[in-house]
Structure formats: C-alpha cells, structure tokens
C-alpha positions in Angstrom: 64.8 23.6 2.2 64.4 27.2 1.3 62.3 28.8 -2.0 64.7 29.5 -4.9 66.6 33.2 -5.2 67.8 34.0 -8.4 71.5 35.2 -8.7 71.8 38.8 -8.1 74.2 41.5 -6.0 74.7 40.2 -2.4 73.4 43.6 -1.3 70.5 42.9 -2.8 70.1 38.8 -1.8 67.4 38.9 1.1 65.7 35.8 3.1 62.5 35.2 2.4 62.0 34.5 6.1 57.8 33.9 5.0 58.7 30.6 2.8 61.1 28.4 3.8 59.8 25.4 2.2 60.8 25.3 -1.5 57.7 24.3 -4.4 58.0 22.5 -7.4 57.0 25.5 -9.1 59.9 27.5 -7.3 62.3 24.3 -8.9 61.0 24.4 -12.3 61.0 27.8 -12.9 64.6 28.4 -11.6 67.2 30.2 -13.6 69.3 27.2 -14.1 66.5 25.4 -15.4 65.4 28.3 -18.2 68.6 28.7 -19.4 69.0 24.9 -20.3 66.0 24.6 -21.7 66.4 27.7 -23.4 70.0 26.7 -25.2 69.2 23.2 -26.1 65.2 23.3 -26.6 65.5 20.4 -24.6 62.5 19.8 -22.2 63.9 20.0 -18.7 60.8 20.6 -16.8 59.9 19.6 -13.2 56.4 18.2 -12.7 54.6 16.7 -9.5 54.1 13.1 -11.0 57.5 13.6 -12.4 58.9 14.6 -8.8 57.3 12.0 -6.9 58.4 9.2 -9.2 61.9 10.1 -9.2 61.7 10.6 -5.1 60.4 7.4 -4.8 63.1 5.4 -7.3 65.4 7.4 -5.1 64.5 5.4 -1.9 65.6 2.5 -1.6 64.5 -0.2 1.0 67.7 1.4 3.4 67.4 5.0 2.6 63.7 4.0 4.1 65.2 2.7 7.7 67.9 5.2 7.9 64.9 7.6 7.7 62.7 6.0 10.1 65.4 5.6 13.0 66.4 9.2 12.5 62.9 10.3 13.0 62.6 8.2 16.0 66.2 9.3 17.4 64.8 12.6 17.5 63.2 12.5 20.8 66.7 11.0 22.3 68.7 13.7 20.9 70.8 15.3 23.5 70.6 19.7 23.0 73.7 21.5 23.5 73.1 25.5 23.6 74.9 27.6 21.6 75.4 31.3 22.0 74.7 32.2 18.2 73.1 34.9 16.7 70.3 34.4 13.6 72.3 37.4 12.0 75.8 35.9 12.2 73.9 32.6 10.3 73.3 34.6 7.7 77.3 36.6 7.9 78.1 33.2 7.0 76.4 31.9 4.8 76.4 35.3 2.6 79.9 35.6 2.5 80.4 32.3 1.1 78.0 32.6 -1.4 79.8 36.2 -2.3 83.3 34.0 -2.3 81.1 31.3 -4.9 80.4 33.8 -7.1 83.5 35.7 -7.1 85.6 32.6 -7.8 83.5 31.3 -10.8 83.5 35.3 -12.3 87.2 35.8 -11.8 87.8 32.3 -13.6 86.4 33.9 -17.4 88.2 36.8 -16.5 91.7 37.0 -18.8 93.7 39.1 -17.2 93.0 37.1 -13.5 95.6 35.0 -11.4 96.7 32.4 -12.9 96.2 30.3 -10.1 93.2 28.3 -9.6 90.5 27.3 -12.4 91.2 29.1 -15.6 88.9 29.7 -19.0 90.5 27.9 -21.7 91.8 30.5 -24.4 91.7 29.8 -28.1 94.7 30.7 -30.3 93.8 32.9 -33.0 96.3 30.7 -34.9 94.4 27.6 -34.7 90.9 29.1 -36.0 91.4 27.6 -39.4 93.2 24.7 -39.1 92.1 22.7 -35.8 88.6 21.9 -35.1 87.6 23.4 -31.7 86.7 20.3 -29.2 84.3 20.7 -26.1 86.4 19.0 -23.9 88.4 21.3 -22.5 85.2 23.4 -21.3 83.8 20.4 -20.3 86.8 19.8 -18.3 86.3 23.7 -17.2 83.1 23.4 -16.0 83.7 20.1 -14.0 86.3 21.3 -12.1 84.4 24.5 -10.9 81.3 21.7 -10.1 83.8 19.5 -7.9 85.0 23.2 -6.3 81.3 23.9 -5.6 80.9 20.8 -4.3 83.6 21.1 -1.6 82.4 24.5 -0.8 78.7 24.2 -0.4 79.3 20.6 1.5 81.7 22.6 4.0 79.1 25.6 4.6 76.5 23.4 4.9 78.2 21.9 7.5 79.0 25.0 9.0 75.4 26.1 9.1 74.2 23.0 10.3 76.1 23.0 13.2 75.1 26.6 13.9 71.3 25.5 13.4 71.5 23.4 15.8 72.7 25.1 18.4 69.6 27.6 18.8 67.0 25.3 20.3 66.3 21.5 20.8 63.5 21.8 17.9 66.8 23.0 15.5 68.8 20.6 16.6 66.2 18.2 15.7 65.5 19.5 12.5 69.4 19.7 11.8 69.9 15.8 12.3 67.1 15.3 10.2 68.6 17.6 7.4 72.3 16.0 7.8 70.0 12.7 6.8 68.5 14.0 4.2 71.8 15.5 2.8 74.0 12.2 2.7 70.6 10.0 1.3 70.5 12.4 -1.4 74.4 13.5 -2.1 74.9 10.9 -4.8 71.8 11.6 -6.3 72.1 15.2 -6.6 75.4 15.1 -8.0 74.7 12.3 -10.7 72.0 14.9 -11.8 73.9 18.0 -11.6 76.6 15.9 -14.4 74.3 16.4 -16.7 74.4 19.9 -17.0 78.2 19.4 -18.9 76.6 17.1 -20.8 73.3 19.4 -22.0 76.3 22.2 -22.5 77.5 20.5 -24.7 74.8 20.0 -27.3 74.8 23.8 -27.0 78.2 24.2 -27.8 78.1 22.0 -30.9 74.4 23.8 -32.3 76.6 27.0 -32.1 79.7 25.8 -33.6 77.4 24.7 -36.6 75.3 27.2 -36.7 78.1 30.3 -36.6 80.7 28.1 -38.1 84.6 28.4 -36.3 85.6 30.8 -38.7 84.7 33.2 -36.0 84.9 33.6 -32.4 81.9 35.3 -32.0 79.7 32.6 -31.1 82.3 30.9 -28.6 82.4 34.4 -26.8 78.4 33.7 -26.5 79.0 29.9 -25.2 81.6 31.1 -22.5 78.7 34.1 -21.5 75.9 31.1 -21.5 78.3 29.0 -19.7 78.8 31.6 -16.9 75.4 31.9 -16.4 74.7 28.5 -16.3 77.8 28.2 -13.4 76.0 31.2 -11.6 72.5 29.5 -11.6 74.0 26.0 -10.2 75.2 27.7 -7.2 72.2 29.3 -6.3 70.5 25.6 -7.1 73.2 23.8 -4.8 72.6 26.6 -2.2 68.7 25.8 -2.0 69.3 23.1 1.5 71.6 25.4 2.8 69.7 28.9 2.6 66.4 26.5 3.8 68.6 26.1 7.1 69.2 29.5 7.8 65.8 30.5 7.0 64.3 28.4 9.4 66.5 29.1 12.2 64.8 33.0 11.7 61.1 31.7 11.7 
C-alpha cells in the first residue's frame, strides 16, 4: 500500500514514487483520523502494539492458509504481457479519484441535480417545533460510503489488472494484493461504520451546545461532515494508490 496524501486539487495530487509502503505514523496522523478525534475528543489513535494486535485478531486460522498457498502459487503464476503505460495507471486512477470527490462535493451542494445522493434540508418551519434527528445524515453519509465502496472496489480492480500486466514480478505482487484485499474487505468496512457512528456524538455535542434554535451550528456539522467524506476517500484510496506507485518503482 501506498503512504497517505491528504485531499487536495488533482493538479496538485503527486505520487510519491520514493515511499510506497504506507507507516503507522502515515495512518495515524491522516486527515480522517484528526478530524475525528478532533470533533469528538475521542482518542482514535493508531499505535504499533495497537496495530499488531488488531492484525493478528484479524487472522484467523483460514485467512493464515489462504495466505500461505497464495504465496506459494506465486512461482506457478502464468504472466500475460500487457501493453500499458505507468502514465495511463495513473490517467486512471486520478480521474476516478477526481469523479470521488466531485460526487461527494456536488451532493451538499443545494442547487445540484436532484438525482443521485442528496444533503438533507431542514425546513425553517420545523426549527421550533421538531427536534432535529441524526438519522437522516446518518442515512446521508451511509449511502455515499456504500457508493465509495462500489467505486474504489471497481478501480481497484481496474488497476490491479493493469498492474499486472507490466512484469511477472507485478503480476505476482497483484495476486498477492487481490488476497490481501478480499481477507481484509469485511474488516475494513466494519471499521469504516464507525465513522457514522463517531458523527454522530458530534452532531448531538453541537445540537446541545448551539441549541436548534439556530442553524448555525448544523451549517458547521454538514462542513465537518464533508470533510470527514473527503478524508475517507483518500483513506479507502491508500491500497489502490500503493498499486500504482509500485508499478513506477
């Protein structure tokens, strides 16, 4: 996997072709990260001991063989030469990650189509009289996670396949990514659930704090909220950038 890139223009969103291995430093000082920890003074931190424990609950007695015969396919694995080009790895993968953001940015956007996912709107009408619930945010920002998920699993995909095609030494490592990927899918996502969940307990600190007589602290939720959305793609992009870096070492 690749070292973490904070969100920023796509003209300005380089490889780091010198570190294509990602630290736990690089993890636990990501944007997503500070800006939970940040809204809910909550202590989401990610330490060595704390990493190594997790990795090992993670694998299981099967995820250990599924492992061990892909490491010993490798040397079987038949290479199939593809004509593609390091630079048209990255076309790809940057243009999705443009779409990514695009999509999330147009969805806080009032005036946008009204197709596809849409910020929920509070009537002015309804400030006084009808207690403001986070469930229709939380509903929001699950249906923009299961759109990321489709997405990124598709370009990663993509890429892979791409990868793979440059040299027998991709191709291997590509096999042993794809692996990787569906031993850790579940796991990922049950952790990346809990961001609602931690946006929530910001969402209520505000509404007490500001009160709902106003809307001044929900238009501060919705910017924290956008952020956070921004930050988990660049997090769920991490394996996928880690590809096309190493097919340009």
């Amino acid at each position: 996997m690749a070292a973490f890139f904070l969100l920023g223009p796509v003209s300005t969103y380089k490889f780091n072709m010198s570190q294509a291995t990602p630290t736990l430093s690089s993890l636990s000082s990501s944007r997503l990260v500070s800006l939970l920890t940040e809204m809910t003074s909550a202590k989401v931190t990610v330490s060595g001991r704390h990493f190594s424990e997790k990795l090992g609950s993670f694998l299981d007695m099967s995820d250990s063989i599924t492992l061990s015969e892909a490491h010993a396919s490798l040397s079987r694995l038949s290479y199939e030469p593809l004509l593609t080009e390091v630079a048209d790895i990255q076309d790809v993968f940057l243009h999705a990650r443009r779409d990514m953001v695009a999509s999330v940015t147009r969805s806080f956007s009032p005036g946008s189509s009204p197709l596809g996912i849409k910020l929920p709107i509070r009537e002015n009408n309804n400030l006084a009289d009808k207690p403001l619930s986070f469930s229709p945010y939380h509903r929001f920002y699950a249906a923009h996670q299961r759109d990321l998920d489709i997405k990124v699993s598709s370009l990663h995909c993509q890429i892979r396949d791409m990868v793979a095609g440059i040299s027998p030494g991709m191709a291997q490592l590509s096999l042993l990514d794809k692996v990787l990927t569906e031993t850790f899918v579940s796991r990922t996502r049950k952790f990346l659930n809990t961001v609602p969940r931690l946006l929530g307990v910001h969402f209520e600190n505000l509404a007490q704090a500001e009160g709902e007589s106003t809307d001044a602290w929900l238009d501060q939720f919705c910017g924290d909220m956008k952020a956070v959305l921004l930050a988990e793609i660049e997090v769920r992009l991490m394996p996928v950038l880690g590809l096309v870096e190493s097919a340009a070492n």
